[in-house]
C-alpha positions as a Python dict, from the first residue, in 0.01 Angstrom:
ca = {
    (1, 'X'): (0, 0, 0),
    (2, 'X'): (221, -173, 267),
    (3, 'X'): (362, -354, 13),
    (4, 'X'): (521, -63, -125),
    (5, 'X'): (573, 84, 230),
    (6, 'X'): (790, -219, 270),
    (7, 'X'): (960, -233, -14),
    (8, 'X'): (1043, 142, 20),
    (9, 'X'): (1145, 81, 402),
    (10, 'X'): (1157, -229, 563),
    (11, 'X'): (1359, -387, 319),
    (12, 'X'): (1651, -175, 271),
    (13, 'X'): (1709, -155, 658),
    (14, 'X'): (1713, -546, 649),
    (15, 'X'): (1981, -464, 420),
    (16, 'X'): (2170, -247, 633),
    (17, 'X'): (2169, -427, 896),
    (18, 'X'): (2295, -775, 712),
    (19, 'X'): (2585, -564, 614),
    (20, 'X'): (2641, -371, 993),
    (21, 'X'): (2643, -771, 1100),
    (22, 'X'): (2905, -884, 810),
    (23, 'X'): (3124, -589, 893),
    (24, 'X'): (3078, -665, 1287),
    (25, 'X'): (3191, -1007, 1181),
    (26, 'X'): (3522, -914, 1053),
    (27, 'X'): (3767, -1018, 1287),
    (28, 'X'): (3592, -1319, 1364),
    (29, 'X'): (3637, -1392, 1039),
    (30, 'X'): (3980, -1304, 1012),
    (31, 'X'): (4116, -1548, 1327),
    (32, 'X'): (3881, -1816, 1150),
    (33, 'X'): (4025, -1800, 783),
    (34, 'X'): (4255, -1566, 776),
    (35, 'X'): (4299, -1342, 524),
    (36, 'X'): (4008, -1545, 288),
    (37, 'X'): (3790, -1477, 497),
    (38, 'X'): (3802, -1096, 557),
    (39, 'X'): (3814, -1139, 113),
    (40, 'X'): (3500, -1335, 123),
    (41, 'X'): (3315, -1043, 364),
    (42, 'X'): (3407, -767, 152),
    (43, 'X'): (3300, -960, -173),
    (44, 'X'): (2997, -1056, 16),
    (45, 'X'): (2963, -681, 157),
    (46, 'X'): (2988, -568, -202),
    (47, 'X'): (2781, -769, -346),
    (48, 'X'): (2462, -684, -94),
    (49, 'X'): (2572, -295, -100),
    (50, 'X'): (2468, -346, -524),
    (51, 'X'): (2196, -510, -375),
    (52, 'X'): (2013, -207, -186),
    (53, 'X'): (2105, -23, -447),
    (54, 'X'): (1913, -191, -711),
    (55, 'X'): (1595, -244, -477),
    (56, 'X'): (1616, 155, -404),
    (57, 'X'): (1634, 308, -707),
    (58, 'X'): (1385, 31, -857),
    (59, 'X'): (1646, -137, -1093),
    (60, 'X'): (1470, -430, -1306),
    (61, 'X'): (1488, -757, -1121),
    (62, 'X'): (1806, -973, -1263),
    (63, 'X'): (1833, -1345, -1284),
    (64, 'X'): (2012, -1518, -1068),
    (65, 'X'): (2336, -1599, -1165),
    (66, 'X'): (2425, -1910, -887),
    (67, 'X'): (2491, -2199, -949),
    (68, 'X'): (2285, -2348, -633),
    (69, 'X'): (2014, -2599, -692),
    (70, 'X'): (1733, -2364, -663),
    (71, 'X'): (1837, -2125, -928),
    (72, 'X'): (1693, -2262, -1225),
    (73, 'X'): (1303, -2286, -1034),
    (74, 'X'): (1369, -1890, -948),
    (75, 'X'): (1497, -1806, -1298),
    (76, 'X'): (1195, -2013, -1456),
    (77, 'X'): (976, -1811, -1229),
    (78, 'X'): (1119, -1471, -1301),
    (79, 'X'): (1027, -1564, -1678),
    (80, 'X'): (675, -1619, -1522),
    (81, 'X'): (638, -1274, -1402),
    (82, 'X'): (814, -1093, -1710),
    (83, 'X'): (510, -1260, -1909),
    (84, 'X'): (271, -1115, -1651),
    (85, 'X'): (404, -753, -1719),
    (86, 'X'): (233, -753, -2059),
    (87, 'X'): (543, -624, -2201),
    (88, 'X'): (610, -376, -1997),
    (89, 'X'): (948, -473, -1986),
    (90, 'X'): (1183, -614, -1678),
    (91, 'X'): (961, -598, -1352),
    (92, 'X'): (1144, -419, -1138),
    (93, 'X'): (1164, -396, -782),
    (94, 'X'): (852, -145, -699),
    (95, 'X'): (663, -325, -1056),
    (96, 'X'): (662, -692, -874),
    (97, 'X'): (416, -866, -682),
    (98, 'X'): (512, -809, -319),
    (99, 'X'): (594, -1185, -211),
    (100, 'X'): (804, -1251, -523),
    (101, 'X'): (1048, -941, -482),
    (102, 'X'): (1050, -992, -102),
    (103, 'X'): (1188, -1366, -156),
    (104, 'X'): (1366, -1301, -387),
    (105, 'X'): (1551, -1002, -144),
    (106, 'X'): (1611, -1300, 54),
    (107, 'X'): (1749, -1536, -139),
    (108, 'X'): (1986, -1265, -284),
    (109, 'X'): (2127, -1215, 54),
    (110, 'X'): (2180, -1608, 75),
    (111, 'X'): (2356, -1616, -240),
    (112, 'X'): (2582, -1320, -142),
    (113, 'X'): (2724, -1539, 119),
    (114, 'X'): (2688, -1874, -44),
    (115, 'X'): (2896, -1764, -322),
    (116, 'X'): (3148, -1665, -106),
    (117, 'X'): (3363, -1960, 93),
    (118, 'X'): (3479, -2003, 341),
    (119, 'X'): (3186, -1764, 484),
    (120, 'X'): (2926, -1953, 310),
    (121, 'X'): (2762, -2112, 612),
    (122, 'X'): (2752, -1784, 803),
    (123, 'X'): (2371, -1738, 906),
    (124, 'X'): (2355, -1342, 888),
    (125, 'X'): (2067, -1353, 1099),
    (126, 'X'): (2162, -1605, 1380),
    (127, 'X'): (2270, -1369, 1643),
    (128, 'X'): (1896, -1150, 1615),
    (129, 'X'): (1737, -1479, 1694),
    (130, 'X'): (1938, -1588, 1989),
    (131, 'X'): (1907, -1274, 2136),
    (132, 'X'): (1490, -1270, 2066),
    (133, 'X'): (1544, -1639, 2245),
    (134, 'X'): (1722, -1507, 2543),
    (135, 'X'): (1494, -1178, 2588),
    (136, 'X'): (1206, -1362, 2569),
    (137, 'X'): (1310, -1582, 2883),
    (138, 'X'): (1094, -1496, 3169),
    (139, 'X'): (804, -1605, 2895),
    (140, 'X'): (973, -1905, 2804),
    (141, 'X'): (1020, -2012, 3170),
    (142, 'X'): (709, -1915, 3236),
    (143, 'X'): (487, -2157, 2967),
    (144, 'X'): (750, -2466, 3033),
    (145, 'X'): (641, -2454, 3432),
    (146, 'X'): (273, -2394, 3319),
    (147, 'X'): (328, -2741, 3042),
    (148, 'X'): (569, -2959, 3306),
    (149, 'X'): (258, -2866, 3586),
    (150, 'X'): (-30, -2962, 3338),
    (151, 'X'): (193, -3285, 3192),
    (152, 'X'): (177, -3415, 3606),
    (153, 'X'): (-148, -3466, 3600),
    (154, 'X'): (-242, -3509, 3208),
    (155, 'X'): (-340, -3885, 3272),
    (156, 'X'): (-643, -3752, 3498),
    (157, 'X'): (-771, -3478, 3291),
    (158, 'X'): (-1095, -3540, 3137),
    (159, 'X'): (-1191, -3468, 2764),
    (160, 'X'): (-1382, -3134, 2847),
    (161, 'X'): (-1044, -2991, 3076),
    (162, 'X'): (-759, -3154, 2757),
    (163, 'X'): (-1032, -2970, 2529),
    (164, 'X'): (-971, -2638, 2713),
    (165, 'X'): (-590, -2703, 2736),
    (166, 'X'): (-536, -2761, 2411),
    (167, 'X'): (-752, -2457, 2343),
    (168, 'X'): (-499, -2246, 2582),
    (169, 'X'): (-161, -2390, 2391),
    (170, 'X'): (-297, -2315, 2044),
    (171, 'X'): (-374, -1945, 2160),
    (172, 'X'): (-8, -1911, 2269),
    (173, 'X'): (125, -2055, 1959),
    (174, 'X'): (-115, -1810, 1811),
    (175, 'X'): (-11, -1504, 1993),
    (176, 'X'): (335, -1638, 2007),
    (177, 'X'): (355, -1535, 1593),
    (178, 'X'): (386, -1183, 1724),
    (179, 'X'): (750, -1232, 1776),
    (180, 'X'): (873, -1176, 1395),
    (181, 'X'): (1216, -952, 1323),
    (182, 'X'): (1103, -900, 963),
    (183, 'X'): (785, -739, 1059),
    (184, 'X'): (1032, -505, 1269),
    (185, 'X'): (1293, -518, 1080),
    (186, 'X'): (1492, -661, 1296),
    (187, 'X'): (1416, -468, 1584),
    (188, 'X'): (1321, -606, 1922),
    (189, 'X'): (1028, -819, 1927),
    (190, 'X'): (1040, -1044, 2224),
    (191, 'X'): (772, -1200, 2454),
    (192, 'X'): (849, -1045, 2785),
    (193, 'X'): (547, -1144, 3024),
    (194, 'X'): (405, -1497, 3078),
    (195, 'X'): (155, -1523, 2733),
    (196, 'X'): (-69, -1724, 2912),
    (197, 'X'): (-172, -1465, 3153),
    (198, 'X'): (-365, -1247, 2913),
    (199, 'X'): (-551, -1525, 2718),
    (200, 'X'): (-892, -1462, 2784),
    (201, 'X'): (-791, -1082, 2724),
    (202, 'X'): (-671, -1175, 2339),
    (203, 'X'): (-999, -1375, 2251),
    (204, 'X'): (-1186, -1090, 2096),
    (205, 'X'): (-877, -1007, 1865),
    (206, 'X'): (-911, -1369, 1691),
    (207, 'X'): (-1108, -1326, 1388),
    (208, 'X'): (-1174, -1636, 1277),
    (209, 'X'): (-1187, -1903, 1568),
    (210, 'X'): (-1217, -2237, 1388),
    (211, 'X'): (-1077, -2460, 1761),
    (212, 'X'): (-1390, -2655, 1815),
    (213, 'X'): (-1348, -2781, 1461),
    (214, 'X'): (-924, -2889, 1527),
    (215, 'X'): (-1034, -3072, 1838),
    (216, 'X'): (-1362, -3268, 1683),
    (217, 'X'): (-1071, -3393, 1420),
    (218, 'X'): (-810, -3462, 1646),
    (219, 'X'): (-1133, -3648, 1817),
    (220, 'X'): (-1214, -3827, 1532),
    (221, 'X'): (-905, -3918, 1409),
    (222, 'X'): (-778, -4119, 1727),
    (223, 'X'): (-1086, -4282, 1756),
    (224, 'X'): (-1128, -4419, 1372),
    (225, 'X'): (-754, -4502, 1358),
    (226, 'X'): (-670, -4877, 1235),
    (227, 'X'): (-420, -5122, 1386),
    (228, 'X'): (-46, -4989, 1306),
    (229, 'X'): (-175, -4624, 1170),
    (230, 'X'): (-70, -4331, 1322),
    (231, 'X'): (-231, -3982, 1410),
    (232, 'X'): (3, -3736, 1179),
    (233, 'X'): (61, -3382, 1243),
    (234, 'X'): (226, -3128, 1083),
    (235, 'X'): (353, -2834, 1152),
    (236, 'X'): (500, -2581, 923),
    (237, 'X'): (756, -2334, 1140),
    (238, 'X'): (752, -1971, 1131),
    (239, 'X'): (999, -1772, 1408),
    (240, 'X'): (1286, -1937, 1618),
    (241, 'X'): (1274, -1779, 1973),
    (242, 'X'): (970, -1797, 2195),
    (243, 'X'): (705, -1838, 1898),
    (244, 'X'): (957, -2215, 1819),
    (245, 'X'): (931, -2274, 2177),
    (246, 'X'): (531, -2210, 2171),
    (247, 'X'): (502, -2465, 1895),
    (248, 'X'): (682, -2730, 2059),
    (249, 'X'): (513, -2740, 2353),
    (250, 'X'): (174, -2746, 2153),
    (251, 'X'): (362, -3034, 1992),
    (252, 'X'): (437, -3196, 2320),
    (253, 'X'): (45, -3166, 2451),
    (254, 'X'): (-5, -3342, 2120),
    (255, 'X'): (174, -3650, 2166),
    (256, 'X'): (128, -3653, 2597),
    (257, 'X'): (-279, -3618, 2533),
    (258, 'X'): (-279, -3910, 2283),
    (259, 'X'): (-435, -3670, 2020),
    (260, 'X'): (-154, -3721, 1793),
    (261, 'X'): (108, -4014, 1759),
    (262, 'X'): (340, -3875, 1577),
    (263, 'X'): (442, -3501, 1471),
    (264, 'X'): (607, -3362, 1168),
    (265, 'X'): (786, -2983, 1225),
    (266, 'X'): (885, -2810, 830),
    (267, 'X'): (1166, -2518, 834),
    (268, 'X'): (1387, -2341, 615),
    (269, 'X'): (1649, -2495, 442),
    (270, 'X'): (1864, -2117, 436),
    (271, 'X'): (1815, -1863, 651),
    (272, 'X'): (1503, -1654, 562),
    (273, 'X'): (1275, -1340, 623),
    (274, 'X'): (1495, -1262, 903),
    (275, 'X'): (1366, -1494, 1228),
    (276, 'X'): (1215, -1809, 1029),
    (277, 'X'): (1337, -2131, 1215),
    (278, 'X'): (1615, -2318, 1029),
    (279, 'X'): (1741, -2694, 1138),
    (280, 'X'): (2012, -2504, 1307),
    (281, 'X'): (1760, -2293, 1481),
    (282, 'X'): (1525, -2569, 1603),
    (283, 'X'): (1824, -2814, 1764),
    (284, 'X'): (1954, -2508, 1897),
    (285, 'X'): (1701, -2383, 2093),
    (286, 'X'): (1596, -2758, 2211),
    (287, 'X'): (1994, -2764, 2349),
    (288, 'X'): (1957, -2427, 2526),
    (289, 'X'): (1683, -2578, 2705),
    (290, 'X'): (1813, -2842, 2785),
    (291, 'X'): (2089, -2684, 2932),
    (292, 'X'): (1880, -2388, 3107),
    (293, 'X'): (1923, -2397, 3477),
    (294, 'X'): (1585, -2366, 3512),
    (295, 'X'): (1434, -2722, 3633),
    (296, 'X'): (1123, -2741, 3405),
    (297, 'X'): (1321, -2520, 3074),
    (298, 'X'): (1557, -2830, 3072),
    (299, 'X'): (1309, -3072, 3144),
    (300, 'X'): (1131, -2969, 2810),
    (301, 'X'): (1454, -2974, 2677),
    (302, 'X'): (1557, -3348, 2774),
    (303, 'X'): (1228, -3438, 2674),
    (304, 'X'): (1176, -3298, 2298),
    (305, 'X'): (1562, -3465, 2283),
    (306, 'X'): (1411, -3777, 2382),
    (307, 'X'): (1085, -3717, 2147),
    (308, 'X'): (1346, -3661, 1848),
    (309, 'X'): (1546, -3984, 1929),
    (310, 'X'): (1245, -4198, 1930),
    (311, 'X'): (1155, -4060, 1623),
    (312, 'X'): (774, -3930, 1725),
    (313, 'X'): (898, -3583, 1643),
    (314, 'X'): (1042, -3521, 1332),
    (315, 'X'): (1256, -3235, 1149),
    (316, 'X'): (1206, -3168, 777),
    (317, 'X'): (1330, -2862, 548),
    (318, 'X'): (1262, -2836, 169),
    (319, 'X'): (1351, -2599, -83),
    (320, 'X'): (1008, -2537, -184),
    (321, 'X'): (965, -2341, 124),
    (322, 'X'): (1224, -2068, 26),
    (323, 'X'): (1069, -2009, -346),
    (324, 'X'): (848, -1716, -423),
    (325, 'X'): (590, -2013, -540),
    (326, 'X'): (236, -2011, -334),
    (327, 'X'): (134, -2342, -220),
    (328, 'X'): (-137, -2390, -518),
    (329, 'X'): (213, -2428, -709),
    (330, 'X'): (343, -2705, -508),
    (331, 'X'): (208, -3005, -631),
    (332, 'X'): (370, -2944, -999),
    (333, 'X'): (725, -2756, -854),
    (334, 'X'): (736, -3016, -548),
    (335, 'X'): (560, -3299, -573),
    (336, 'X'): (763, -3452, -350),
    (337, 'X'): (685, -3250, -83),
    (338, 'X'): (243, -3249, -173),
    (339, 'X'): (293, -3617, -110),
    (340, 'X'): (433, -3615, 218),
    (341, 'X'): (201, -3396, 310),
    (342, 'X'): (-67, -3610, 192),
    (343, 'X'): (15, -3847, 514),
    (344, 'X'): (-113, -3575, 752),
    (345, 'X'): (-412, -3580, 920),
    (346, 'X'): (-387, -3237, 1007),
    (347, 'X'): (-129, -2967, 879),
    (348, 'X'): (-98, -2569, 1106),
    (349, 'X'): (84, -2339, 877),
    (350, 'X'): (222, -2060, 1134),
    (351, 'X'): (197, -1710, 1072),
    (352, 'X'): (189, -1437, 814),
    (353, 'X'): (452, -1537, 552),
    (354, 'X'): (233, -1902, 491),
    (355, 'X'): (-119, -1725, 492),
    (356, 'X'): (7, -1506, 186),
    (357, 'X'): (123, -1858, 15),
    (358, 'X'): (-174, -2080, 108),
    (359, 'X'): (-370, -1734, -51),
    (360, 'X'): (-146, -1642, -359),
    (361, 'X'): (-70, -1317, -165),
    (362, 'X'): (-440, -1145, -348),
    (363, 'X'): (-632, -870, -241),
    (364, 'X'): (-896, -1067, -168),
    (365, 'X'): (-1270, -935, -60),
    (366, 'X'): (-1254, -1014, 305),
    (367, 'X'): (-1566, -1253, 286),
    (368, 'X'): (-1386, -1479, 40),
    (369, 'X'): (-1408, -1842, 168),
    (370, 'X'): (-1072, -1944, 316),
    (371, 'X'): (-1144, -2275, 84),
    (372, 'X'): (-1195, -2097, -220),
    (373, 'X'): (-860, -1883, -179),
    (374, 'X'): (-626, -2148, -149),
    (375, 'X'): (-656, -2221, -481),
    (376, 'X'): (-714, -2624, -469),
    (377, 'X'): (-426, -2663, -210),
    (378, 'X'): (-568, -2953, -4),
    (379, 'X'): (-309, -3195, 66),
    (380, 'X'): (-499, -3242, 370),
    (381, 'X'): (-716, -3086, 718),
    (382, 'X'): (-517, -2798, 710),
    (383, 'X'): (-541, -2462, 974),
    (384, 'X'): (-366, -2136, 968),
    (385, 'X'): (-239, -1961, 1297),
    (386, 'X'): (-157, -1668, 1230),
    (387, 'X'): (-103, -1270, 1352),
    (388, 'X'): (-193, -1048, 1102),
    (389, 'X'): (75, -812, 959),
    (390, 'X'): (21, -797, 611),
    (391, 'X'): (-317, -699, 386),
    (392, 'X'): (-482, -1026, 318),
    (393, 'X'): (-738, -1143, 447),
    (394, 'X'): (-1035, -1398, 346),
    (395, 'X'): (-1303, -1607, 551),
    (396, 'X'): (-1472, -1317, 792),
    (397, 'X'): (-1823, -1293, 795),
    (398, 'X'): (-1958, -990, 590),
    (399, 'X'): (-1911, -670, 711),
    (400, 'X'): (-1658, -806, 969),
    (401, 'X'): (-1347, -643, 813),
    (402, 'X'): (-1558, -340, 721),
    (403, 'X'): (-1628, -236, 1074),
    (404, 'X'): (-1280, -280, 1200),
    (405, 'X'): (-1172, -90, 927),
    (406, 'X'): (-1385, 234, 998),
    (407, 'X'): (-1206, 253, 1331),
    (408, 'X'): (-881, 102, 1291),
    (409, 'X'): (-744, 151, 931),
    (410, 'X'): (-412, -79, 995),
    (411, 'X'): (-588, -360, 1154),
    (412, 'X'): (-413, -569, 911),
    (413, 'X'): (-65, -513, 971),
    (414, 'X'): (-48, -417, 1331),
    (415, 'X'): (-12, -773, 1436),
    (416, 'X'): (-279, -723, 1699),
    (417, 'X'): (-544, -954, 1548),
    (418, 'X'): (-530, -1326, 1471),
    (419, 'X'): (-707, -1619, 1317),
    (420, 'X'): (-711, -1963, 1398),
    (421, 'X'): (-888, -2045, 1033),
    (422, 'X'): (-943, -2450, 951),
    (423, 'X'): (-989, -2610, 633),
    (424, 'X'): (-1109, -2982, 578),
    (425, 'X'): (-994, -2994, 248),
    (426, 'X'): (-1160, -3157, -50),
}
């Protein structure tokens, strides 16, 4: 399966590379801490080395032995999945549901540096997503121009033109999942060109197209809202770099088309599955903007600034988001976080990592209903955009995954298709 294809590969040359960056780090280090902190990189060096080991020659999978605030919720879990095994014994690294052993990869490499001060804040993965920022430049430049042009004249546009520009921004945040390190292990994965060139190209790759049914909401919502209530929307991140700069810009049509008041953005609380956007990430890349000699990059820049002041765009991470847990788990593990979710009037979860979550990861029968897979997980509207690169999928009409199948047996993982898949809820 490509589970096991990237467990056996992928995974271990995350590995590497973690450790090629730690040792790269070294004097850097050193001038920072001094001899502590060369200390803490071996220790931490060690400690992932034991690492690739285990998940290579398919060693059982070991508590965690930190002392950080999500350890007892993974250790409690791990129990979960030893009771699944139907006693047969530890589950190991290639005898583990894909998702769980893949988090949990990833919050092993967290704990290898967390564990060791005064490196603990060192983001091991930082530098791969600057550099996917910077590469993908001519695209970034390119959709800010195309967003500053369209914001000139927003005022005049009537509902059938927003309708088609909001249709164009969601296909570029679509598209704009493509750029994921993980999937390539770290490898290049920029956006060179301008993405909105090749829209109309990309629409027969979307599988499920569910945009007339976002904007009748959207619609709805702004005209049934009361005095004082707002028009929520959430999004829930996937990649720093030009996919981050994709979703803030559909952010920005949001709130400059009046079809949202108010928007919500959820990252990671560590660094995780290589290129997911942290709070470090996101006021990062609104700063390089900002500062971007390029007259309409900074003007997006000065303006999301401004957006975050006023408080009409906000930044939220939760630990629930870097557990193995699916999202049909959340309202027991997080309640918390169900509830402010509840306020939404429409949540997008972006990209792969949050379709396997919102579908418990299953090998479902491709005709499923997207409903029926996510388990009772309605906090509210909800939509997926997301490129396909791993093997689930649910909601295509029968036959549909079938026929692409017969001609194109990794349609599933290639990242070359995409839904756009809604779900009212209750």
């Amino acid at each position: 399966s490509f589970a096991y294809l990237t467990i056996k590969d992928r995974l271990p040359q995350i590995l590497t590379r973690v450790i090629d960056t730690l040792h790269r780090h070294k004097n850097e280090f050193f001038e920072e801490h001094g001899e502590k902190g060369v200390e803490a990189e071996k220790r931490a060096i060690s400690f992932l080395s034991k690492l690739r080991n285990e998940l290579q020659t398919d060693k059982p999978v070991t508590p965690l032995e930190d002392e950080l605030p999500d350890a007892v919720l993974w250790n409690q879990h791990l129990d979960y999945q030893r009771n699944l095994s139907n006693g047969n014994g530890e589950p190991s690294w290639f005898q583990s549901p894909w998702l769980f052993v893949e988090c949990y990869m990833y919050r092993r490499i967290h704990a290898a540096l967390a564990q060791n001060p005064p490196i603990d804040n060192f983001d091991v993965f930082k530098e791969g997503k600057a550099q996917n920022f910077f590469e993908s430049q001519e695209a970034v430049i390119a959709l800010c121009t195309y967003f500053q042009e369209l914001l000139k004249n927003i005022k005049d546009l009537d509902e059938k033109q927003l309708k088609e520009e909001l249709f164009k921004l969601l296909q570029v945040s679509l598209w704009g999942n493509k750029c994921d390190l993980s999937f390539s292990a770290g490898e290049d994965s920029s956006q060179k060109s301008s993405p909105l060139q090749s829209l109309a190209n990309m629409v027969p790759y979307i599988l499920v197209n569910d945009m007339e049914k976002l904007w009748s909401l959207l619609v709805n919502a702004q005209k049934n809202r009361t005095e004082g209530s707002n028009v929520r929307v959430d999004i829930i991140l996937d990649n720093a770099g030009f996919e981050l700069v994709s979703d803030l810009v559909l952010a920005d049509f949001l709130l400059s088309s009046k079809l949202a008041d108010e928007v919500y953005f959820h990252g990671k609380s560590i660094p995780w599955y290589v290129s997911d956007t942290t709070r470090h990430d996101f006021n990062w890349t609104i700063k390089q903007l900002q500062s971007a000699n390029h007259m309409w990059m900074s003007r997006c820049g000065i303006n999301w600034e401004g957006n975050l002041k006023k408080g009409v765009w906000v930044f939220c991470d939760h630990m629930f988001w870097t557990l193995p847990h699916d999202f049909s788990c959340m309202v027991g593990v997080a309640p918390d976080l169900y509830a402010e979710l509840q306020k939404s009037n429409l949540i997008f979860f972006k990209g792969d990592l949050n379709y396997r979550k919102l579908t418990g990861d299953r090998k479902w029968e491709y005709s499923v209903p997207f409903h029926q897979a996510l388990n009772k997980f309605h906090p509210a509207p909800l939509c997926s955009l997301r490129t396909l690169k791993s093997d689930t999928q649910v909601g295509l009409k029968p036959g549909q995954g079938e026929q692409i199948e017969a001609s194109e047996p990794d349609w599933m993982v290639s990242g070359k298709y995409g839904v756009i898949q809604f779900d009212a809820g209750l």
